[in-house]
N, CA, C and O atoms as a GROMACS GRO file, in nm:
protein
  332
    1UNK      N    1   5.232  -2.736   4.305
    1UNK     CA    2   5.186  -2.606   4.264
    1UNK      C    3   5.040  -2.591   4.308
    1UNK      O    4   4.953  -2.677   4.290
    2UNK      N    5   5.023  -2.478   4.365
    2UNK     CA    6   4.863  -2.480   4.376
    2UNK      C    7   4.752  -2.426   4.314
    2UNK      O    8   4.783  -2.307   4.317
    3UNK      N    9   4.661  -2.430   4.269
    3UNK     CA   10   4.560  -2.382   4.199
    3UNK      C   11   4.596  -2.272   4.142
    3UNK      O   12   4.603  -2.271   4.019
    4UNK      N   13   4.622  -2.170   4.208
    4UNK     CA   14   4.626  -1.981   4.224
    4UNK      C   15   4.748  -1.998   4.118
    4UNK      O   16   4.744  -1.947   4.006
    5UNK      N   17   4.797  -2.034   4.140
    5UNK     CA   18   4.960  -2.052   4.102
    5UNK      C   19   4.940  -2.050   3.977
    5UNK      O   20   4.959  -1.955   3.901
    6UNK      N   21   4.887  -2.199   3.945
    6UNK     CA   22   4.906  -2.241   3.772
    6UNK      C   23   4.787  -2.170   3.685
    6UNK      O   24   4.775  -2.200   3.567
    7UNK      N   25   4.681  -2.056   3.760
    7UNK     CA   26   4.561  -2.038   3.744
    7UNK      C   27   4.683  -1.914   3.632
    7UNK      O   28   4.685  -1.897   3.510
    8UNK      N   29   4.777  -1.846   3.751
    8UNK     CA   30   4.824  -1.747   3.709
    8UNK      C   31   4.987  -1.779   3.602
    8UNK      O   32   5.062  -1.706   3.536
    9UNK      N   33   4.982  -1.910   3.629
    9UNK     CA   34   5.091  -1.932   3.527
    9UNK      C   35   5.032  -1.916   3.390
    9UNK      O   36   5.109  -1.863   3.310
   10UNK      N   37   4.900  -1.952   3.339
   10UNK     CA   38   4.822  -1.957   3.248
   10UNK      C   39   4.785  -1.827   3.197
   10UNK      O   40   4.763  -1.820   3.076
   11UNK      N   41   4.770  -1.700   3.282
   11UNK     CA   42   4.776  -1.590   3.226
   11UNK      C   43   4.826  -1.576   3.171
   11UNK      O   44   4.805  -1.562   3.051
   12UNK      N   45   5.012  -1.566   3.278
   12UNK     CA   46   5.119  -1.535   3.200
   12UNK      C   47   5.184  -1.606   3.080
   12UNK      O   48   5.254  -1.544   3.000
   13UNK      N   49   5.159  -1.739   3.069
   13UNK     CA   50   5.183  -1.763   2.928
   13UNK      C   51   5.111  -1.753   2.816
   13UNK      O   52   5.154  -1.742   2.702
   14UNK      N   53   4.962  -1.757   2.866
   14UNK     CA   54   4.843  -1.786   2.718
   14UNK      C   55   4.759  -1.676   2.706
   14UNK      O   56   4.693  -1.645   2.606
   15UNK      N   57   4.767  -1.597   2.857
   15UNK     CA   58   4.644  -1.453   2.866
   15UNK      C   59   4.584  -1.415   2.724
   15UNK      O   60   4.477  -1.435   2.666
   16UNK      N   61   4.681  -1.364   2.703
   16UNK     CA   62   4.726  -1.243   2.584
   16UNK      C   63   4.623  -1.327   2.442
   16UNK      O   64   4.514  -1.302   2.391
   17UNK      N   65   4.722  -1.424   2.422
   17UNK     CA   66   4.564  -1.502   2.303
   17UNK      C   67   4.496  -1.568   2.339
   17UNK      O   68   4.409  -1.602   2.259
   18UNK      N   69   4.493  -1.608   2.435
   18UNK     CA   70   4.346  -1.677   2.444
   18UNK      C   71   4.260  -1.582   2.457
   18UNK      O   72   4.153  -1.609   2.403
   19UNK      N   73   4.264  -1.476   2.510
   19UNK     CA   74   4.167  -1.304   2.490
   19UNK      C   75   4.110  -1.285   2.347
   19UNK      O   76   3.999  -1.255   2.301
   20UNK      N   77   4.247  -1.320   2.290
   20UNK     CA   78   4.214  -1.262   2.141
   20UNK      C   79   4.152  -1.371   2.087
   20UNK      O   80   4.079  -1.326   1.998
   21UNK      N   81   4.142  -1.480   2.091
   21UNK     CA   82   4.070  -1.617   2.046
   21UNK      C   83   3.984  -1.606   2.110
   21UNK      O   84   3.915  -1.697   2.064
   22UNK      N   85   3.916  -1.557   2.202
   22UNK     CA   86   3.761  -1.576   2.259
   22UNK      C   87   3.737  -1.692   2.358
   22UNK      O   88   3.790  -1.802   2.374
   23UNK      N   89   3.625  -1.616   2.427
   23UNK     CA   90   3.540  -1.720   2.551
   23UNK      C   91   3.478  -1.818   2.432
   23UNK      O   92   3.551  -1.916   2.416
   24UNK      N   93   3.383  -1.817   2.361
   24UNK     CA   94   3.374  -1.932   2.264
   24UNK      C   95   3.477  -2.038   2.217
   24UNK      O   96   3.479  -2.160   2.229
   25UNK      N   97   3.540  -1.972   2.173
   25UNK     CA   98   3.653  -2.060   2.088
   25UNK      C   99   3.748  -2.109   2.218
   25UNK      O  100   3.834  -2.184   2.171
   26UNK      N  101   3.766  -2.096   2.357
   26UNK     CA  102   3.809  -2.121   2.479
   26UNK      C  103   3.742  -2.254   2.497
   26UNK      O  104   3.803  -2.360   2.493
   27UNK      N  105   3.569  -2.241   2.525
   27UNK     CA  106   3.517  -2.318   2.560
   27UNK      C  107   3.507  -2.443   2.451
   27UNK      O  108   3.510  -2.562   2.484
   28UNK      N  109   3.492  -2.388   2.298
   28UNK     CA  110   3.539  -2.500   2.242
   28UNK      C  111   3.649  -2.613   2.256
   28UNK      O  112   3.630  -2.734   2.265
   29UNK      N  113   3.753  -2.556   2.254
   29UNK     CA  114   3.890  -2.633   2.303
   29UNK      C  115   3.843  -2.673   2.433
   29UNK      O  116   3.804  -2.789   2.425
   30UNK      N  117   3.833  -2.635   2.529
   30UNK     CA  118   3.761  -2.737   2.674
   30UNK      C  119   3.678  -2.806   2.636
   30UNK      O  120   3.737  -2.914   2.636
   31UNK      N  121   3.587  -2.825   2.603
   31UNK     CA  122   3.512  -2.939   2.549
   31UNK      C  123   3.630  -3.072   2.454
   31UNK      O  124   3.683  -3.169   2.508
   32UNK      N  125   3.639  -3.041   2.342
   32UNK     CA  126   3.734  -3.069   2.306
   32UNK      C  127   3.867  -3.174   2.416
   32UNK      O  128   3.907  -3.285   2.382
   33UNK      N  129   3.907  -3.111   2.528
   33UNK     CA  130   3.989  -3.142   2.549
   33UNK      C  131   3.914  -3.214   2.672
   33UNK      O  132   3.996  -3.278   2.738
   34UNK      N  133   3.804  -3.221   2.716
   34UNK     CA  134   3.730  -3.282   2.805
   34UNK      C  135   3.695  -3.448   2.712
   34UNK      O  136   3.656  -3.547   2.775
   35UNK      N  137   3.714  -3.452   2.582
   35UNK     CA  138   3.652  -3.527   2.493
   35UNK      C  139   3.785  -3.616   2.516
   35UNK      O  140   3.774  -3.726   2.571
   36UNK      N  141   3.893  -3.575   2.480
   36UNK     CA  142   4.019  -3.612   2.488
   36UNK      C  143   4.033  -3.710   2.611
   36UNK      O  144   4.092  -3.818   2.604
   37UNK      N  145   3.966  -3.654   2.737
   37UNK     CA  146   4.052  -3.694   2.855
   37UNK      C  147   3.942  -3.855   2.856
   37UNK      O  148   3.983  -3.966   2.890
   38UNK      N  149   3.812  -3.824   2.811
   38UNK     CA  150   3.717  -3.933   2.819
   38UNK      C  151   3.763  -4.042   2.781
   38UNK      O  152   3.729  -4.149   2.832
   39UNK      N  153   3.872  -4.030   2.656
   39UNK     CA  154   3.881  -4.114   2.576
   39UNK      C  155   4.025  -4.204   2.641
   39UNK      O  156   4.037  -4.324   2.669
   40UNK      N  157   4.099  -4.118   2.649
   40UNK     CA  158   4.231  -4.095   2.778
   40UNK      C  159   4.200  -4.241   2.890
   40UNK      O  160   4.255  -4.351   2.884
   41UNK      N  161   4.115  -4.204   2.965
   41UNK     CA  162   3.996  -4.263   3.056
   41UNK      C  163   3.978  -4.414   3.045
   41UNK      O  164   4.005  -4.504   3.124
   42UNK      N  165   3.911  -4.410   2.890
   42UNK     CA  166   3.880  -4.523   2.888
   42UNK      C  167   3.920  -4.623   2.790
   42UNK      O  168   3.857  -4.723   2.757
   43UNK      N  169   4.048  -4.576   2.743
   43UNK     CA  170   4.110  -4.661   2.585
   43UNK      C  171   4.296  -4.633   2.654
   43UNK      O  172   4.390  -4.711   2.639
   44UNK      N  173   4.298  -4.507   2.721
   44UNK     CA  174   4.497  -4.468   2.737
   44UNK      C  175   4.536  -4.532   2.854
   44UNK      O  176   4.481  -4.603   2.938
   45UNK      N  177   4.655  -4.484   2.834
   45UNK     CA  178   4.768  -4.509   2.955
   45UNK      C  179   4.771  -4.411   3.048
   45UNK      O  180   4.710  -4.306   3.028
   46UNK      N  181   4.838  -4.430   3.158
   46UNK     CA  182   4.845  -4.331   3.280
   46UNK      C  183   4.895  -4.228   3.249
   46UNK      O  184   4.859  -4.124   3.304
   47UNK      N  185   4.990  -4.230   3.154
   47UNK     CA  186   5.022  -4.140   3.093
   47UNK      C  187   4.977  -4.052   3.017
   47UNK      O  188   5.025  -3.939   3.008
   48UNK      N  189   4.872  -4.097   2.948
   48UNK     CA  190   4.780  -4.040   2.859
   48UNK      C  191   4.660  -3.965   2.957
   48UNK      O  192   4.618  -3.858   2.913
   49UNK      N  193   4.621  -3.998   3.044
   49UNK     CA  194   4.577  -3.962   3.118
   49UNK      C  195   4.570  -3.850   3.203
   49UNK      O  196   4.484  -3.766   3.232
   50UNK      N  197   4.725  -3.882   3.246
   50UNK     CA  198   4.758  -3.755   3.306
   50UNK      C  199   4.763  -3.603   3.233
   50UNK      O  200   4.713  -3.498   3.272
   51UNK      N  201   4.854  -3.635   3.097
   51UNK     CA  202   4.826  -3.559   2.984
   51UNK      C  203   4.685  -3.423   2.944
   51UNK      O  204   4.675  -3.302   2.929
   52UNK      N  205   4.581  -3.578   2.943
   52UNK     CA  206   4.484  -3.465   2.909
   52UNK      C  207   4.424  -3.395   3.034
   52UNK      O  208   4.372  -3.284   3.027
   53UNK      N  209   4.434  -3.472   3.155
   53UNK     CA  210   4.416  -3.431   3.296
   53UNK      C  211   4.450  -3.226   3.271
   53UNK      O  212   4.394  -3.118   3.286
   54UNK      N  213   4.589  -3.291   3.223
   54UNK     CA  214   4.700  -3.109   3.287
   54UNK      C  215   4.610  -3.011   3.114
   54UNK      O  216   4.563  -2.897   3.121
   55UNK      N  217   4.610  -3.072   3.023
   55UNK     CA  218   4.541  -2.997   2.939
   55UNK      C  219   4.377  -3.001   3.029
   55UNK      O  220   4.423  -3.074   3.116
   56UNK      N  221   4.284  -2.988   3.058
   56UNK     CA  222   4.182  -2.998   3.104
   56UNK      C  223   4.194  -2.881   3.148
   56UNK      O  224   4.135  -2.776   3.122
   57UNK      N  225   4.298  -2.914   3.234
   57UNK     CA  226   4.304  -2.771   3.396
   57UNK      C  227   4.371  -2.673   3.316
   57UNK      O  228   4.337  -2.561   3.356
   58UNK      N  229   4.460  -2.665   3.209
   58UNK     CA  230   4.454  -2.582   3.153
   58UNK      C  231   4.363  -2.484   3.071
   58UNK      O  232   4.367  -2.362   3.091
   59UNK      N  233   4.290  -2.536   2.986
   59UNK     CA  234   4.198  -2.443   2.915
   59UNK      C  235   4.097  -2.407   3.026
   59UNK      O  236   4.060  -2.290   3.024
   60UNK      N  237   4.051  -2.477   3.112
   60UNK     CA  238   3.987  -2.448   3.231
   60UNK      C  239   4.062  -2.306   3.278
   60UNK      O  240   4.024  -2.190   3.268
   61UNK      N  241   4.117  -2.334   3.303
   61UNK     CA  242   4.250  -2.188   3.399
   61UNK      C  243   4.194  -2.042   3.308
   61UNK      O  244   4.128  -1.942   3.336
   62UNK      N  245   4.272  -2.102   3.170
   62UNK     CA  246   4.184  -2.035   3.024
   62UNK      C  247   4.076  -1.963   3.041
   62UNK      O  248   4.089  -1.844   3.014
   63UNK      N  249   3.964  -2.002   3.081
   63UNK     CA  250   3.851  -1.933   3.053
   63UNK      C  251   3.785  -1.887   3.193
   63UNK      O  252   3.687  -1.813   3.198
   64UNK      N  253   3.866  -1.951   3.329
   64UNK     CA  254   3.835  -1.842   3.442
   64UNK      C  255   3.894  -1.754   3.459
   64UNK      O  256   3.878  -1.675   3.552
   65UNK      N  257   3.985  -1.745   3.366
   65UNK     CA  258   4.102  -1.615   3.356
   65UNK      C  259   3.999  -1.454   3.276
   65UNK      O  260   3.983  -1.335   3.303
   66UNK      N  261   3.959  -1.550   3.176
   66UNK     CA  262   3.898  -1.466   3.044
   66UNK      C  263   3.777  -1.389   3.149
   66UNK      O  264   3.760  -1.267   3.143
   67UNK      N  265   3.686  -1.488   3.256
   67UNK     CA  266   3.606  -1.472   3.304
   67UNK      C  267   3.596  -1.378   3.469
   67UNK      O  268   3.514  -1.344   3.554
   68UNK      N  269   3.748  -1.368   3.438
   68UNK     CA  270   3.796  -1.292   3.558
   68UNK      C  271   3.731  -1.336   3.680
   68UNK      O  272   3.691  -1.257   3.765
   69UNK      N  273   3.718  -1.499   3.690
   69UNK     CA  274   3.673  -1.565   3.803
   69UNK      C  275   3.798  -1.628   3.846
   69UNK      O  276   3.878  -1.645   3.754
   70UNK      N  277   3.843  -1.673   3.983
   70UNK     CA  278   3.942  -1.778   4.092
   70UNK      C  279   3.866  -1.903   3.994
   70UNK      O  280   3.790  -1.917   3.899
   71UNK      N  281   3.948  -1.986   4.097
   71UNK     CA  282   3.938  -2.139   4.019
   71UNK      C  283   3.960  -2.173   4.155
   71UNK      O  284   3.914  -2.279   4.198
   72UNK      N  285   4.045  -2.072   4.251
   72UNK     CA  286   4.010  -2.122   4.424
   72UNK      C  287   3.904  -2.099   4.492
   72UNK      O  288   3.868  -2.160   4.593
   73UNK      N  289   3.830  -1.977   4.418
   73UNK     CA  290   3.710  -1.948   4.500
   73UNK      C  291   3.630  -2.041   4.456
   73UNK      O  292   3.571  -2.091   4.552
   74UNK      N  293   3.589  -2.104   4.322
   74UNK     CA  294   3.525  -2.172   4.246
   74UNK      C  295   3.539  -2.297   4.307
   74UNK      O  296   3.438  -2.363   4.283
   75UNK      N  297   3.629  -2.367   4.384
   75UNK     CA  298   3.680  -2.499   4.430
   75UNK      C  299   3.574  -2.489   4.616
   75UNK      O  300   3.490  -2.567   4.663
   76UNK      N  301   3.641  -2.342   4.679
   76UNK     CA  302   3.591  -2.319   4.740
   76UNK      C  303   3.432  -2.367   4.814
   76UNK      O  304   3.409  -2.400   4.931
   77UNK      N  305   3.353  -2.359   4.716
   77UNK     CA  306   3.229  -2.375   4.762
   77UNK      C  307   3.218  -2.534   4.790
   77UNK      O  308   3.118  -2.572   4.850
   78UNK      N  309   3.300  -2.617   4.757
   78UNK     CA  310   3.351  -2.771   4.800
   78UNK      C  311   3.360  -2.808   4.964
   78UNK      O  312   3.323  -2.895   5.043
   79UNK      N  313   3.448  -2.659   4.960
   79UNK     CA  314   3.513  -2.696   5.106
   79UNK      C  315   3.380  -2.638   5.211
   79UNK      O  316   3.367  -2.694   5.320
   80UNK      N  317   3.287  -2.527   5.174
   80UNK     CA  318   3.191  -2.452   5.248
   80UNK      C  319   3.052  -2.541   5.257
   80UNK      O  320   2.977  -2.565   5.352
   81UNK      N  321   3.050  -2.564   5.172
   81UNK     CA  322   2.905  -2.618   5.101
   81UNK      C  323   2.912  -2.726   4.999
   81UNK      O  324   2.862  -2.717   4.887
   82UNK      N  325   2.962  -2.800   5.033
   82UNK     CA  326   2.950  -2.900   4.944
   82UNK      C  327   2.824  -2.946   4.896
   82UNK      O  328   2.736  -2.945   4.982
   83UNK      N  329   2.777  -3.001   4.739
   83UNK     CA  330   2.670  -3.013   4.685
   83UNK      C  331   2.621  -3.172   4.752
   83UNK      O  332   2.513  -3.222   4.720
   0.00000   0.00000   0.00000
């Protein structure tokens, strides 16, 4: 699946409340689930891993959705300009 794809699978399943739950309360849960993957990282299994990996890119998806930003254009500047 590619970026665009699951950016827009995430609309279509979560759009609707995650709108109504807020860019705050979005970015909370990303943090949150960034906390998760750390831990994932350095205590889980591959499995566990992968797990919080696909939650990550999810609430991520989440709040470039809310932000009416790509997550390809956002990747983008990788491929142009890398830091």
């Amino acid at each position: 699946m590619r970026i665009d794809e699951f950016q827009q699978l995430m609309e279509t399943t979560y759009g609707e409340q995650d709108r109504d739950r807020g860019m705050p309360s979005t970015v909370a849960w990303l943090c949150e689930e960034v906390g998760e993957l750390a831990q994932a990282v350095r205590k889980g299994t591959r499995e566990q891993q992968l797990h919080e990996l696909g939650d990550v890119l999810a609430w991520l998806s989440s709040l470039a959705n809310q932000l009416d930003l790509s997550l390809t254009d956002a990747a983008q500047r990788y491929v142009t300009n890398p830091p």
